[in-house]
GULUM-720968 format. One record per residue (C-alpha): residue in one letter; x, y, z. Coordinates in pm, whole numbers. Layout:
<sites>
<r->A; px->X; py->Y; pz->Z>
...
</sites>
This chain:
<sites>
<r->X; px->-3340; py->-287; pz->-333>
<r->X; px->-3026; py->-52; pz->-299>
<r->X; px->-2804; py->-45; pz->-629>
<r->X; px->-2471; py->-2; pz->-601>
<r->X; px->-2239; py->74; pz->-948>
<r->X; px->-1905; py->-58; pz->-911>
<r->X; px->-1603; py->-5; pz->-1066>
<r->X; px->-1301; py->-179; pz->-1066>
<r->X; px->-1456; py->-485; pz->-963>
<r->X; px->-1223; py->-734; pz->-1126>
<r->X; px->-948; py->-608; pz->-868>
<r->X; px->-868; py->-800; pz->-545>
<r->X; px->-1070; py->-523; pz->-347>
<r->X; px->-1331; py->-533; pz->-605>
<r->X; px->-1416; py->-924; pz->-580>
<r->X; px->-1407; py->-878; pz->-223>
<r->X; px->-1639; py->-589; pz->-208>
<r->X; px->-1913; py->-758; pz->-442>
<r->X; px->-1949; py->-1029; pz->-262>
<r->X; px->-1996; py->-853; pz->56>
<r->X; px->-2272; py->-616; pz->-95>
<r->X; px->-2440; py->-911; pz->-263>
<r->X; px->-2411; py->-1203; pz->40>
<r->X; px->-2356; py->-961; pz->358>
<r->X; px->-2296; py->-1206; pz->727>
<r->X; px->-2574; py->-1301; pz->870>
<r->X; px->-2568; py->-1047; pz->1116>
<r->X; px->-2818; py->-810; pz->1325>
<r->X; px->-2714; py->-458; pz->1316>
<r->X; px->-2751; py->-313; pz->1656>
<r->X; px->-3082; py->-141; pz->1565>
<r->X; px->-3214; py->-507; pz->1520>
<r->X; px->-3207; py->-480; pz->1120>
<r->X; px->-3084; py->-737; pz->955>
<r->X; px->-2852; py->-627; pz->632>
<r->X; px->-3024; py->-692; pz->320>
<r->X; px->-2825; py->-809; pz->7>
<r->X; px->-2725; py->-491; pz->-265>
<r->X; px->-2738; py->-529; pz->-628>
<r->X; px->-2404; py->-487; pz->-731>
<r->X; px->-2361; py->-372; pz->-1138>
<r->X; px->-2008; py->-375; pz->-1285>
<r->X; px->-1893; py->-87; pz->-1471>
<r->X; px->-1605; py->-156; pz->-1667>
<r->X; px->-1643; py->35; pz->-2014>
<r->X; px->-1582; py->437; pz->-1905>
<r->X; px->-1824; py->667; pz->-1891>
<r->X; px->-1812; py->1021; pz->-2043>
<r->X; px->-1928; py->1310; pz->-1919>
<r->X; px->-2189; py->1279; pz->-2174>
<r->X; px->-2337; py->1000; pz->-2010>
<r->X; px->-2283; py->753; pz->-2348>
<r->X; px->-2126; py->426; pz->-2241>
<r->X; px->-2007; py->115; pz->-2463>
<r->X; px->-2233; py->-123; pz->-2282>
<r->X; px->-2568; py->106; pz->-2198>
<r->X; px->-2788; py->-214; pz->-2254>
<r->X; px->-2625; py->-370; pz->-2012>
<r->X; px->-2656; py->-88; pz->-1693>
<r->X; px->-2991; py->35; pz->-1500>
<r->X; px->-3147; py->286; pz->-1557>
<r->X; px->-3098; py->455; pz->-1150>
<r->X; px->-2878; py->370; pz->-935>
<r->X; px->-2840; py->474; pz->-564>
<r->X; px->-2419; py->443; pz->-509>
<r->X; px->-2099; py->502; pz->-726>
<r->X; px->-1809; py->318; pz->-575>
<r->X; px->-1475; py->378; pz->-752>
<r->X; px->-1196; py->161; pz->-555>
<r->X; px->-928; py->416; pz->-667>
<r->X; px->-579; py->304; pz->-538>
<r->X; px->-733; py->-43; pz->-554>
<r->X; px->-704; py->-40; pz->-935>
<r->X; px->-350; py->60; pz->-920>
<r->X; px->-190; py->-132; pz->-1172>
<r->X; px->-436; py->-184; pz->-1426>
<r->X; px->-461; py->245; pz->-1407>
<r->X; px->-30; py->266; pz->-1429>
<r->X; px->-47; py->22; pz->-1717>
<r->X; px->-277; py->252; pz->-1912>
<r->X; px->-143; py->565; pz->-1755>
<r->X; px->-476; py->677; pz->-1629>
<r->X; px->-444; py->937; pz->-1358>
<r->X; px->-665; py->914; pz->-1044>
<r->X; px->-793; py->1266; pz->-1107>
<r->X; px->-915; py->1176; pz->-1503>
<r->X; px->-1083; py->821; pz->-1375>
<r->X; px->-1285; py->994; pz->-1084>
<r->X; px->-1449; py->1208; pz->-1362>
<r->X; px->-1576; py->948; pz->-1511>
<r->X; px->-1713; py->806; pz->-1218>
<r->X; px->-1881; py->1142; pz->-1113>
<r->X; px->-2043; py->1126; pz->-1510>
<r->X; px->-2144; py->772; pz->-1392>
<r->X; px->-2313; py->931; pz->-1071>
<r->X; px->-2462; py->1206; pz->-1292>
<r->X; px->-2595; py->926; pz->-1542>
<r->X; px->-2780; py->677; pz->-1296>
<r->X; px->-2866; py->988; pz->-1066>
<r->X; px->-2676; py->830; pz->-794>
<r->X; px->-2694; py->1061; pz->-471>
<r->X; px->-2376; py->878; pz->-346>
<r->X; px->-2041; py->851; pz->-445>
<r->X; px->-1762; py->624; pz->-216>
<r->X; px->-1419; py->668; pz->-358>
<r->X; px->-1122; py->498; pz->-193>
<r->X; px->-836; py->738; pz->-196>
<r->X; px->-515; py->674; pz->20>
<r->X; px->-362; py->791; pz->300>
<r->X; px->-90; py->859; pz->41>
<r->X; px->-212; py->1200; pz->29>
<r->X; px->-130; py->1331; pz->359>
<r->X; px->262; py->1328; pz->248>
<r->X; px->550; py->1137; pz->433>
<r->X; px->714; py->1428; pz->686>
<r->X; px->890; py->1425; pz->1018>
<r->X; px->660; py->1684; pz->1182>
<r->X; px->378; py->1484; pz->1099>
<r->X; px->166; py->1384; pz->1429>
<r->X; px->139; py->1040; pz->1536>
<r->X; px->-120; py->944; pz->1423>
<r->X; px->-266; py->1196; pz->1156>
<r->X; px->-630; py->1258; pz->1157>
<r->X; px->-890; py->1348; pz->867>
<r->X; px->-819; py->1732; pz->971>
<r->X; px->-474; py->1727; pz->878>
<r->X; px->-367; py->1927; pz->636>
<r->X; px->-275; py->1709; pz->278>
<r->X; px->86; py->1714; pz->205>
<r->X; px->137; py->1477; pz->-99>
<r->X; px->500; py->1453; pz->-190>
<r->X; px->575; py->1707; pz->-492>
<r->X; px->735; py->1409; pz->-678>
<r->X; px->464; py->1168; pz->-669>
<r->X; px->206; py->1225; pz->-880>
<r->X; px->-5; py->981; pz->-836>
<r->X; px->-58; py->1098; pz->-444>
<r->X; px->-80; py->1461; pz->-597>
<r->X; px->-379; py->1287; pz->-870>
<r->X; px->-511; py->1148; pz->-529>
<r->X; px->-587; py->1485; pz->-322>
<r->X; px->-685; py->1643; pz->-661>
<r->X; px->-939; py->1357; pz->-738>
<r->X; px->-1075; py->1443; pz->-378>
<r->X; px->-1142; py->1829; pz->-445>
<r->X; px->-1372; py->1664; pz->-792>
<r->X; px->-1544; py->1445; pz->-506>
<r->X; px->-1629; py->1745; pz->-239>
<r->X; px->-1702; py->1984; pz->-583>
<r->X; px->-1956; py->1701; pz->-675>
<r->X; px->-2152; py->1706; pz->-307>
<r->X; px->-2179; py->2033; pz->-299>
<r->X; px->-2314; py->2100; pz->-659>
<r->X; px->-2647; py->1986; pz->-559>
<r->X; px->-2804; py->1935; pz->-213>
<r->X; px->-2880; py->1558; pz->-39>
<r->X; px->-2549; py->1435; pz->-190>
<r->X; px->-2311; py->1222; pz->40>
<r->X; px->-1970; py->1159; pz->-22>
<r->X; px->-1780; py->887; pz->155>
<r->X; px->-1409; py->968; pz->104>
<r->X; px->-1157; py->610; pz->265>
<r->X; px->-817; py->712; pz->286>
<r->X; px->-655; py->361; pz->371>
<r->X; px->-352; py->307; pz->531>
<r->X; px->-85; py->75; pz->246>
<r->X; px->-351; py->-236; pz->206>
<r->X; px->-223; py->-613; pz->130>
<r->X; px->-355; py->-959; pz->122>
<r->X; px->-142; py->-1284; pz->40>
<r->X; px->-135; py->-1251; pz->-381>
<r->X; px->-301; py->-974; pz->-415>
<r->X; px->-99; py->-670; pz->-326>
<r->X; px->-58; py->-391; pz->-577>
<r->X; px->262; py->-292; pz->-728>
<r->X; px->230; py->54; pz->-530>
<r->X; px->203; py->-181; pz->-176>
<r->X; px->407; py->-417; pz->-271>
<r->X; px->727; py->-125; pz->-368>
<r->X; px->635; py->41; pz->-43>
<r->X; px->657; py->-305; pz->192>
<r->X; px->961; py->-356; pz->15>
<r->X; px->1084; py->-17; pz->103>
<r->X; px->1019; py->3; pz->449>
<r->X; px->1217; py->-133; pz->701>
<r->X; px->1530; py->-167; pz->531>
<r->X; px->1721; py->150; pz->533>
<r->X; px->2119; py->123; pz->637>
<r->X; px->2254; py->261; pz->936>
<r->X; px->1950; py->470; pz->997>
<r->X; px->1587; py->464; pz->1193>
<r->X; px->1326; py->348; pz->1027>
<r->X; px->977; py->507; pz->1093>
<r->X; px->642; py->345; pz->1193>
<r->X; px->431; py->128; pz->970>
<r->X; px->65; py->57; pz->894>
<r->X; px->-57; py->-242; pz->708>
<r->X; px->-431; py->-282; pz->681>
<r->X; px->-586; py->-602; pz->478>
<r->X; px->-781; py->-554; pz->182>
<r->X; px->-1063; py->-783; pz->342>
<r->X; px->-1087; py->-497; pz->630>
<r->X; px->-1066; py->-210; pz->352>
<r->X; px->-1325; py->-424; pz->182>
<r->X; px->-1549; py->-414; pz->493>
<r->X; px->-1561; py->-26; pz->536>
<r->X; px->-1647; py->48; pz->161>
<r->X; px->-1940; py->-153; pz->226>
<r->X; px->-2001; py->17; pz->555>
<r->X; px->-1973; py->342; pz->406>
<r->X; px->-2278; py->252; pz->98>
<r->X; px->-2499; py->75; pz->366>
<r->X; px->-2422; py->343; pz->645>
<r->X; px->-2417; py->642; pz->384>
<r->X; px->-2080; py->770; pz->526>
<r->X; px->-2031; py->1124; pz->429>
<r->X; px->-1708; py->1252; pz->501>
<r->X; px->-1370; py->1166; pz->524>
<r->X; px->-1241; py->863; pz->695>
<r->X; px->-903; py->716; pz->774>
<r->X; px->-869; py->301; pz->750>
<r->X; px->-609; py->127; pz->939>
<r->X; px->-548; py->-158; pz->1197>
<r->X; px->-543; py->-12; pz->1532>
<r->X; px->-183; py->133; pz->1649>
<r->X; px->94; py->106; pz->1423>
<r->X; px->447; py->-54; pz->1370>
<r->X; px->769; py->39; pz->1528>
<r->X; px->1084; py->71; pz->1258>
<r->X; px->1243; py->-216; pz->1450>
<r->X; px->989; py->-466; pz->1448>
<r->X; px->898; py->-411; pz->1078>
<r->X; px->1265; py->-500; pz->1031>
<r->X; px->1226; py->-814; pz->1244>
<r->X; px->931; py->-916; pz->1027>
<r->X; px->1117; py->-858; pz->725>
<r->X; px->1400; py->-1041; pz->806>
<r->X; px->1686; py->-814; pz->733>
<r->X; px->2029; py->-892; pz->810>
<r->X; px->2169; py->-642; pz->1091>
<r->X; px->2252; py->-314; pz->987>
<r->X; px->2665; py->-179; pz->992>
<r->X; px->2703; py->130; pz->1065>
<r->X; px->2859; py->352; pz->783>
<r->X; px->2940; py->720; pz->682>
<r->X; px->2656; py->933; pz->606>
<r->X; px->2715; py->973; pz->238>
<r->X; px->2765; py->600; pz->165>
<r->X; px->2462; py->518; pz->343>
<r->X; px->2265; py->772; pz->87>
<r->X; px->2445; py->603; pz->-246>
<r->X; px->2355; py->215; pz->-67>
<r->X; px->2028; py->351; pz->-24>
<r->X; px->1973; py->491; pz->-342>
<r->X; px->2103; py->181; pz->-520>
<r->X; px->1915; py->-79; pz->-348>
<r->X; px->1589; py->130; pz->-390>
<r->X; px->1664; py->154; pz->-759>
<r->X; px->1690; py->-198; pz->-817>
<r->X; px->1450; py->-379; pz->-575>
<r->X; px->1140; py->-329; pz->-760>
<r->X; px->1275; py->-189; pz->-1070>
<r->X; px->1189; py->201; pz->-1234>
<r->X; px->931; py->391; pz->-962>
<r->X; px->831; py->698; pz->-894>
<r->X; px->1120; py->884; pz->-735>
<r->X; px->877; py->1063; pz->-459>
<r->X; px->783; py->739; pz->-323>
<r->X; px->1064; py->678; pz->-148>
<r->X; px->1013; py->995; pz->100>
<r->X; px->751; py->758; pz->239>
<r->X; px->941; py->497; pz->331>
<r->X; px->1164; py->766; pz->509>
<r->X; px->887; py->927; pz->710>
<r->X; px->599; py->848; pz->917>
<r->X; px->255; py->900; pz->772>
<r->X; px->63; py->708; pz->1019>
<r->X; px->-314; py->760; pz->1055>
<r->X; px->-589; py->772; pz->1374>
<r->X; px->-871; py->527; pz->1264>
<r->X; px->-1093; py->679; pz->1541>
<r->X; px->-1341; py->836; pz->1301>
<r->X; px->-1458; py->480; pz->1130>
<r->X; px->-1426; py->329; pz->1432>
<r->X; px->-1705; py->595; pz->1595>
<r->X; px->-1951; py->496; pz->1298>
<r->X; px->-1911; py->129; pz->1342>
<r->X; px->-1652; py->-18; pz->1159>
<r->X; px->-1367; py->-239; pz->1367>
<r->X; px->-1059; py->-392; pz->1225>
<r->X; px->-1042; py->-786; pz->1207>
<r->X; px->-653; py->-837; pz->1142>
<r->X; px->-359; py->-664; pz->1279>
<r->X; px->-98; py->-464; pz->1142>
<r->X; px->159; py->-740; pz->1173>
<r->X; px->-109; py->-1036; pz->1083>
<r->X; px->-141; py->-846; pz->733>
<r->X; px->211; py->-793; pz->684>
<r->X; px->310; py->-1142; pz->741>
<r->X; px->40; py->-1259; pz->524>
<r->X; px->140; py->-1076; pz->222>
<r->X; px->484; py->-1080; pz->242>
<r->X; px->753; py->-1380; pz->214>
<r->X; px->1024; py->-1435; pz->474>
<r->X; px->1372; py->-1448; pz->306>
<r->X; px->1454; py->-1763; pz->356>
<r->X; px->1709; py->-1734; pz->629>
<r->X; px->1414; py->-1657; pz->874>
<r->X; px->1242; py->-2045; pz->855>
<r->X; px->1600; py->-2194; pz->905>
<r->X; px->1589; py->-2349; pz->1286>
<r->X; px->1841; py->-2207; pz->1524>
<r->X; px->2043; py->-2550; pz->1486>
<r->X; px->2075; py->-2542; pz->1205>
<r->X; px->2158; py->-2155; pz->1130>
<r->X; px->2459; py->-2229; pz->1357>
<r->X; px->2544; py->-2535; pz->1138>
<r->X; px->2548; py->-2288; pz->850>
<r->X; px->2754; py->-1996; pz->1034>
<r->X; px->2982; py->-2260; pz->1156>
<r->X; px->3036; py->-2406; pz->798>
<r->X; px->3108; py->-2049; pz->621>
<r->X; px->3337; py->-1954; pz->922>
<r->X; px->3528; py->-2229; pz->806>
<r->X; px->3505; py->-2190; pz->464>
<r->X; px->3569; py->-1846; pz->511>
<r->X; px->3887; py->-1928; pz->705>
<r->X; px->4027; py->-2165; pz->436>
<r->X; px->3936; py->-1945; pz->146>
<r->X; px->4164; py->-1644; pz->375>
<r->X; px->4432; py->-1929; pz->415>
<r->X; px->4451; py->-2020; pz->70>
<r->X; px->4481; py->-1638; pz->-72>
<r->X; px->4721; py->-1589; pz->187>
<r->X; px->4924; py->-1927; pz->75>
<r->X; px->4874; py->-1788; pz->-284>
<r->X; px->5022; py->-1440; pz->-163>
<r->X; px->5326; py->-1557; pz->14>
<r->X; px->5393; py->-1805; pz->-286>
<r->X; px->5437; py->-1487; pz->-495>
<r->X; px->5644; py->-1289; pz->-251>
<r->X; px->5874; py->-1594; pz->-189>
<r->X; px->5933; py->-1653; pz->-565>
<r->X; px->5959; py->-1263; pz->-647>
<r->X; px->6231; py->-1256; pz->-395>
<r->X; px->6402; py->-1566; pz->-535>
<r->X; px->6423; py->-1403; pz->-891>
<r->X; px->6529; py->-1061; pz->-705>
<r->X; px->6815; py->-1228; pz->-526>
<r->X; px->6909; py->-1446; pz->-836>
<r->X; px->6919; py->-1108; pz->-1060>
<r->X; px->7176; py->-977; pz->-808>
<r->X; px->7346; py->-1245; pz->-713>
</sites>
């Protein structure tokens, strides 16, 4: 039976992923071959490049597959400030250990930078572009040089290298996704660029594909197509944009960035500013096919303000009632204001008088 060494399997990917590997569908593969459960062994404690672990009693001796979920693992990584590039070595030490010949390591499609000139859509050939001020998408393309250094130290290795497109589920988005949904879509008096949003069960789906298949290479994961600016504004629910001058529409920006999801890092905003779409074409070639759309996953794991479920009765009820209020509110400051120029007067013409 194939063994498969998992880390970050306590994540939302992770839980998904180990129960694929261990209860696959009930499906024929096209060669007639039925998929056969994996044995699936968590690896929490890290490993050093020693090969010592905290829980050796606990792990096989061989295994055949490393999977580290990367970007998966986001927040439990920020909270310990563990860079990509430092956690990858340890899962390369874990490969070296069980004498894995396989490693699949979910990077991000972080890593190809956010740029105007960027093609629609990007492919694996393009040439990484990670924004200077994000270091975590600068850990990412440096944790995929360890990966490529590790295949071709020693002949018969595969590397299967996911760069997924921002990845959500309903409760289970990362802080990273979550900061970028929230990002996108939303800027004032300017166009917004395209979108991806792939589910996790669909990322989920081409890790496995990638251990059973023995992917080796580098593959882009997203939904087929992408999302207009516009629409991903309609989904979100924002109010109509006003137009204003260029430099308040920076400082509005800025501020509302700042305070939406609290301190990030400043180069993630570039890419909710730029398109960094990518061409699922390759996965798709080897076998793999998206189940949910772009806009199925984003309206899953997002909530609608709650302007968007009011019925179109009754949001003209509720325009109608703050036009008014809004009216009587202007009469009574303007009541108040000529009260004040009346009596001013009064005292003016008494003075002189």
């Amino acid at each position: 039976m194939t063994t498969a060494v998992l880390t970050g399997a306590d994540s939302p990917l992770g839980v998904r992923v180990a129960r694929l590997l261990r209860d696959p569908p009930q499906v024929t593969t096209a060669g007639g071959v039925q998929a056969l459960p994996i044995d699936v062994v968590f690896l929490e404690e890290t490993v050093h490049p020693s090969g010592a672990t905290e829980a050796d009693s606990d792990l096989p001796d061989v295994a055949d597959v490393v999977i580290d979920l990367g970007t998966s693992d986001y927040d439990r990584r920020a909270e310990r400030r563990e860079s990509a590039s430092e956690f990858v070595t340890s899962s390369l030490a874990a490969a070296d250990r069980f004498c894995a010949d396989q490693i699949v390591f979910v990077s991000s499609a972080l890593v190809y930078g956010a740029a105007p000139n960027n093609p629609k859509p990007l492919t694996e050939d393009a040439v990484l572009r990670p924004d200077v001020e994000f270091v975590f998408a600068r850990q990412l393309a440096s944790a995929e040089e360890l990966v490529d250094e590790w295949r071709r130290a020693r002949p018969g290795r595969v590397t299967s290298v996911l760069r997924p497109a921002i990845s959500l589920a309903e409760g289970d988005s990362s802080r990273l996704a979550s900061a970028l949904v929230s990002g996108l879509g939303r800027r004032v008096a300017e166009v917004d660029p395209p979108s991806q949003f792939l589910h996790l069960d669909d990322l989920a789906a081409a890790v496995v594909l990638a251990v059973r298949r023995r992917l080796d290479g580098v593959f882009n994961v997203a939904p087929d197509g992408w999302v207009p600016g516009e629409r991903v504004r309609a989904l979100s629910g924002e109010r109509p944009r006003f137009p204003l001058p260029e430099r308040a529409s920076e400082v509005v920006a800025s501020l509302r960035w700042r305070f939406q999801r609290g301190p990030l890092p400043p180069g993630l905003a570039s890419y909710t500013r730029e398109p960094w779409i990518v061409s699922n074409g390759r996965l798709r070639e080897v076998g793999w096919e998206p189940t949910i759309t772009n806009e199925q996953a984003y309206v899953e794991a997002t909530e609608a303000p709650w302007w968007t479920m009011v019925s179109p009765k009754r949001r003209q009820e509720l325009t109608l009632g703050i036009s008014v209020a809004g009216a009587l509110l202007a009469a009574l400051i303007a009541t108040s204001i000529g009260r004040r120029w009346w009596a001013r007067r009064r005292r003016i013409r008494a003075s002189t008088g």
